[in-house]
C-alpha positions as protocol buffer text, in pm:
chain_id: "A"
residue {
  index: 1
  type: UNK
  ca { x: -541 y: 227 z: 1961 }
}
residue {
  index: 2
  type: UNK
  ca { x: -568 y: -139 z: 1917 }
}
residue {
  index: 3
  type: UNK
  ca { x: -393 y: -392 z: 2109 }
}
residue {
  index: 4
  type: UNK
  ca { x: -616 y: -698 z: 1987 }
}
residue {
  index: 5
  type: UNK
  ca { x: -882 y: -865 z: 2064 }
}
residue {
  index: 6
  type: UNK
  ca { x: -682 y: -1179 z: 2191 }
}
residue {
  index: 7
  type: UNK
  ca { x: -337 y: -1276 z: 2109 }
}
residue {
  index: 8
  type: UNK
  ca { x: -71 y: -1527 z: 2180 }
}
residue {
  index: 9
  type: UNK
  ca { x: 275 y: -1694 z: 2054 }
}
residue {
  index: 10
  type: UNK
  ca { x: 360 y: -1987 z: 1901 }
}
residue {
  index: 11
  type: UNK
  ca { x: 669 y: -2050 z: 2113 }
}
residue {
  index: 12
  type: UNK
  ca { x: 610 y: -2227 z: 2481 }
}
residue {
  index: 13
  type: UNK
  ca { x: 774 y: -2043 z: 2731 }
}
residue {
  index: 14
  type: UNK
  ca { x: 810 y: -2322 z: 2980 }
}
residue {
  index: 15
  type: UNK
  ca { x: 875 y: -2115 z: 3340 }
}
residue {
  index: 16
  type: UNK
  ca { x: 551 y: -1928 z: 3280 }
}
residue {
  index: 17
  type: UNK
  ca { x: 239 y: -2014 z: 3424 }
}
residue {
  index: 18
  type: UNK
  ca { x: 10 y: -1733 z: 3255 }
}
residue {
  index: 19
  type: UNK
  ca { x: -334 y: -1793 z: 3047 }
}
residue {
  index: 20
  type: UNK
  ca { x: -113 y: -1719 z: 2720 }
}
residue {
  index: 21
  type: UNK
  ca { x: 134 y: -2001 z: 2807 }
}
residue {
  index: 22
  type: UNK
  ca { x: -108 y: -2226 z: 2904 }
}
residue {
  index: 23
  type: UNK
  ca { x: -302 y: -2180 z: 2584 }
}
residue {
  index: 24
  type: UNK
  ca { x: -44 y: -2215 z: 2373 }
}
residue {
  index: 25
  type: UNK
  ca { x: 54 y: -2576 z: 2543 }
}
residue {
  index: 26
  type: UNK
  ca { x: -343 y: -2710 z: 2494 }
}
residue {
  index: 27
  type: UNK
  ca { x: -404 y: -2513 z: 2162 }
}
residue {
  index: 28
  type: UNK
  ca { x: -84 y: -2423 z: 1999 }
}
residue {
  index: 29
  type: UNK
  ca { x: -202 y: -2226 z: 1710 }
}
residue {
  index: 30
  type: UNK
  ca { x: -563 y: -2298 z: 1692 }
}
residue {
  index: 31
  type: UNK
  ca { x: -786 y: -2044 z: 1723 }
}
residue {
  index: 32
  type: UNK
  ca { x: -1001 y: -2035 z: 2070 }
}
residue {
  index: 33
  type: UNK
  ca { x: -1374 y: -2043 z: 1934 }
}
residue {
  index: 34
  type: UNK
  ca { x: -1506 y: -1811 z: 2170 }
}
residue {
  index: 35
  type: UNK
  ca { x: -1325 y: -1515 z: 2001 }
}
residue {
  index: 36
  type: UNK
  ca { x: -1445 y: -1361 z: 1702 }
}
residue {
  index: 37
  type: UNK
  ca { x: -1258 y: -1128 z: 1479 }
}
residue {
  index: 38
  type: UNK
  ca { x: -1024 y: -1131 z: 1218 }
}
residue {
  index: 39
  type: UNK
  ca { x: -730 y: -1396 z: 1243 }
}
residue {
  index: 40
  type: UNK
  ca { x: -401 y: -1174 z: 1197 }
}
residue {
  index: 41
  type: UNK
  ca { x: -40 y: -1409 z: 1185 }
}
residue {
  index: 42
  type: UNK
  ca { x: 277 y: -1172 z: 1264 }
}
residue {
  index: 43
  type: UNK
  ca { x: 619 y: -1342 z: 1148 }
}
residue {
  index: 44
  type: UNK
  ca { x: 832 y: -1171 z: 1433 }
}
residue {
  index: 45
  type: UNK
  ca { x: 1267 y: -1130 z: 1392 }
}
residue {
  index: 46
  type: UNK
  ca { x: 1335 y: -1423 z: 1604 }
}
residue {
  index: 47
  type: UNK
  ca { x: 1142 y: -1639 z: 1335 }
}
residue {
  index: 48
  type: UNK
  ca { x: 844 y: -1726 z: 1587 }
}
residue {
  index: 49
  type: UNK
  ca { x: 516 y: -1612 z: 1557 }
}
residue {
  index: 50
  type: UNK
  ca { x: 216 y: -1396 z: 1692 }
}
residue {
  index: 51
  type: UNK
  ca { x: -128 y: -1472 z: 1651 }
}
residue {
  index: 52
  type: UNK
  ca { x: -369 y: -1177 z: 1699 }
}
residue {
  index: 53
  type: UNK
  ca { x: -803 y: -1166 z: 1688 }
}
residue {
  index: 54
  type: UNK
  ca { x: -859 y: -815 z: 1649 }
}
residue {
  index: 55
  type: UNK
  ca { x: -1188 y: -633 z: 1504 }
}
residue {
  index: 56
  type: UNK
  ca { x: -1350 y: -649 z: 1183 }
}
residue {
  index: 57
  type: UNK
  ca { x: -1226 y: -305 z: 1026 }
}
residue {
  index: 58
  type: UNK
  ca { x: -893 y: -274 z: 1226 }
}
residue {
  index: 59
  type: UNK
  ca { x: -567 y: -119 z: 1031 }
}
residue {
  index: 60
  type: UNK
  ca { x: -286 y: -240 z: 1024 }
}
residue {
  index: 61
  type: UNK
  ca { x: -116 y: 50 z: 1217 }
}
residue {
  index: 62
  type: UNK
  ca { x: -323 y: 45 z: 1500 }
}
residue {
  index: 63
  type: UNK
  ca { x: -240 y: -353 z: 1518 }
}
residue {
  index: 64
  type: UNK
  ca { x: 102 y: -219 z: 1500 }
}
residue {
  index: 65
  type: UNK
  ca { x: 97 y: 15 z: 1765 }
}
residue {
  index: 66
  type: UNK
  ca { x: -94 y: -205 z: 1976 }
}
residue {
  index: 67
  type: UNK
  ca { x: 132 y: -487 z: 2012 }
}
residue {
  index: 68
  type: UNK
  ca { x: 466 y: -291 z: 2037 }
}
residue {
  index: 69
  type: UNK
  ca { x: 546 y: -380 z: 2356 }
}
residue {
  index: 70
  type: UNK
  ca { x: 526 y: -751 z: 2242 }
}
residue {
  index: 71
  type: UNK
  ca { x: 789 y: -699 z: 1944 }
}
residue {
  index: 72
  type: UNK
  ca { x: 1183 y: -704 z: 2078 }
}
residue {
  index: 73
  type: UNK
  ca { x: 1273 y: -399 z: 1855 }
}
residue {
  index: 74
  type: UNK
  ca { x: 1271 y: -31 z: 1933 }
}
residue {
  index: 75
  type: UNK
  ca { x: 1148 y: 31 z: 1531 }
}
residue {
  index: 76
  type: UNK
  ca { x: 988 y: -215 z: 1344 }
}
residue {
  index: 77
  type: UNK
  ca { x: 709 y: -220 z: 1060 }
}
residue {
  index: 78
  type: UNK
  ca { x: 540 y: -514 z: 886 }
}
residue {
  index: 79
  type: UNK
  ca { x: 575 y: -649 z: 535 }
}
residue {
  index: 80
  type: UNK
  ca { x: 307 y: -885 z: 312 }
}
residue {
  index: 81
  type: UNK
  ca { x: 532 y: -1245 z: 383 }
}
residue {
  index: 82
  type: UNK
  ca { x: 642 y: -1194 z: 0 }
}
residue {
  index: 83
  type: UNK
  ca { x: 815 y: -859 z: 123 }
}
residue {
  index: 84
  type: UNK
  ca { x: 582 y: -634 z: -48 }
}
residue {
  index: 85
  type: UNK
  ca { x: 519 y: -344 z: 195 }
}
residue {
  index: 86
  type: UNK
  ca { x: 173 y: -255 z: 393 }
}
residue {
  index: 87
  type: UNK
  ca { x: 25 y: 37 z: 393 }
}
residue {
  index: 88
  type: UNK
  ca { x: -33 y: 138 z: 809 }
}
residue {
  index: 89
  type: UNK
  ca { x: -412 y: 267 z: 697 }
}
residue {
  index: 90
  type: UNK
  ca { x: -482 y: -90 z: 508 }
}
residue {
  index: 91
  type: UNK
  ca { x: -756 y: -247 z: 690 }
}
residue {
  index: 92
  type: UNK
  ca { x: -728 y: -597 z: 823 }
}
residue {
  index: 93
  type: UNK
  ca { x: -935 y: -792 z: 546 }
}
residue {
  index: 94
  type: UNK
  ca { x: -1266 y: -1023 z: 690 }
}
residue {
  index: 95
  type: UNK
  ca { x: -1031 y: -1341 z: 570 }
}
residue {
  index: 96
  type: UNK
  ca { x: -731 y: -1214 z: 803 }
}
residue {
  index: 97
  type: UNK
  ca { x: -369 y: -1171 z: 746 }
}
residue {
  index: 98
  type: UNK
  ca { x: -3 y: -1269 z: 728 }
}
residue {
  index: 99
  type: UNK
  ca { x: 221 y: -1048 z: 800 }
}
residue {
  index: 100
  type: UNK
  ca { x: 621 y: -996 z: 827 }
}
residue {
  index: 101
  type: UNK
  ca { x: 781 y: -822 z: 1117 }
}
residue {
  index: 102
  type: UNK
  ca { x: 1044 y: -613 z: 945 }
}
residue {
  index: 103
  type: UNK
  ca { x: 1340 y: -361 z: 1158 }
}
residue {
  index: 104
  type: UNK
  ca { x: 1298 y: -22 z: 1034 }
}
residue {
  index: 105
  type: UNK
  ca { x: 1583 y: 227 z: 1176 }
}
residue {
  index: 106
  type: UNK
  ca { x: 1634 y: 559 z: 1106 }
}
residue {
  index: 107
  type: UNK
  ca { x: 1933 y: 464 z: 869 }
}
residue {
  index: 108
  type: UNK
  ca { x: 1694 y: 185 z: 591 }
}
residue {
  index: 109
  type: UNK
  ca { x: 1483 y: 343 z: 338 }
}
residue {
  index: 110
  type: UNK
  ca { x: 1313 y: 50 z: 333 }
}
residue {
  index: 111
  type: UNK
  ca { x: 1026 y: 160 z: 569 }
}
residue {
  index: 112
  type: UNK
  ca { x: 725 y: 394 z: 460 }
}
residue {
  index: 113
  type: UNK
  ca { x: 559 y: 380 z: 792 }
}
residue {
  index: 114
  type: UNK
  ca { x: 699 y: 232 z: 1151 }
}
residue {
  index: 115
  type: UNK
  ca { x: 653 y: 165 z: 1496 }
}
residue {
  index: 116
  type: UNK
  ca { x: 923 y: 322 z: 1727 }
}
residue {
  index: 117
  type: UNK
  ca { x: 894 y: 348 z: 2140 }
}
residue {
  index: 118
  type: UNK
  ca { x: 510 y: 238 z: 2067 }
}
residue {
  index: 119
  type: UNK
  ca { x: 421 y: 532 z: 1843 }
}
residue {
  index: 120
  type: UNK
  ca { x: 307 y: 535 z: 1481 }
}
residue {
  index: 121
  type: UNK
  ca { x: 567 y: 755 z: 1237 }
}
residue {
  index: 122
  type: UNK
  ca { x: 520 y: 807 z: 818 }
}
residue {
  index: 123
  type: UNK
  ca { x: 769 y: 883 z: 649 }
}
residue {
  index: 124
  type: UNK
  ca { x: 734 y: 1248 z: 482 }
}
């Protein structure tokens, strides 16, 4: 399982004092250059975002899975920002990605593959 390389938020939380607040207050979406990887953007619900480094070769499910617990929804998948859907076994291409964090209940068709209480699930 992946849960990135480093990552942090483009919203300032101002009563925190942790190493992800404080780097998004002296380098609000720049990327530090002592990590390597690929540069992954998530669009999250709320309309903020999540910037992730992961590994050269990483999917897109395991980036999913990885950073569940940082996504306010019990089920959610991710979408290309034009709504076209990803596939969870796509790897994370060398010149990164945007991505759109989508809800995917049991009740919308609209999901082939999703994240629910931090486990992977296809559709059949």
């Amino acid at each position: 399982m992946s849960s990135g390389v480093h990552s942090w938020n483009s919203q300032i939380d101002g009563q925190s004092n942790s190493w992800n607040s404080w780097l998004q207050r002296s380098r609000h979406t720049e990327v530090p250059t002592y990590v390597d990887g690929v540069k992954i953007e998530i669009h999250l619900l709320g309309g903020e975002s999540l910037h992730i480094r992961e590994f050269c070769g990483v999917k897109v499910g395991e980036v999913a899975t990885g950073i569940s617990s940082q996504i306010p929804a019990s089920a959610f998948s991710f979408f290309t920002k034009e709504g076209q859907p990803v596939c969870c076994n796509m790897e994370v291409p060398d010149s990164g990605l945007e991505l759109q964090c989508t809800l995917a209940p049991d009740c919308s068709r609209g999901w082939i593959w999703r994240v629910r209480h931090g486990q992977l699930e296809r559709r059949p």
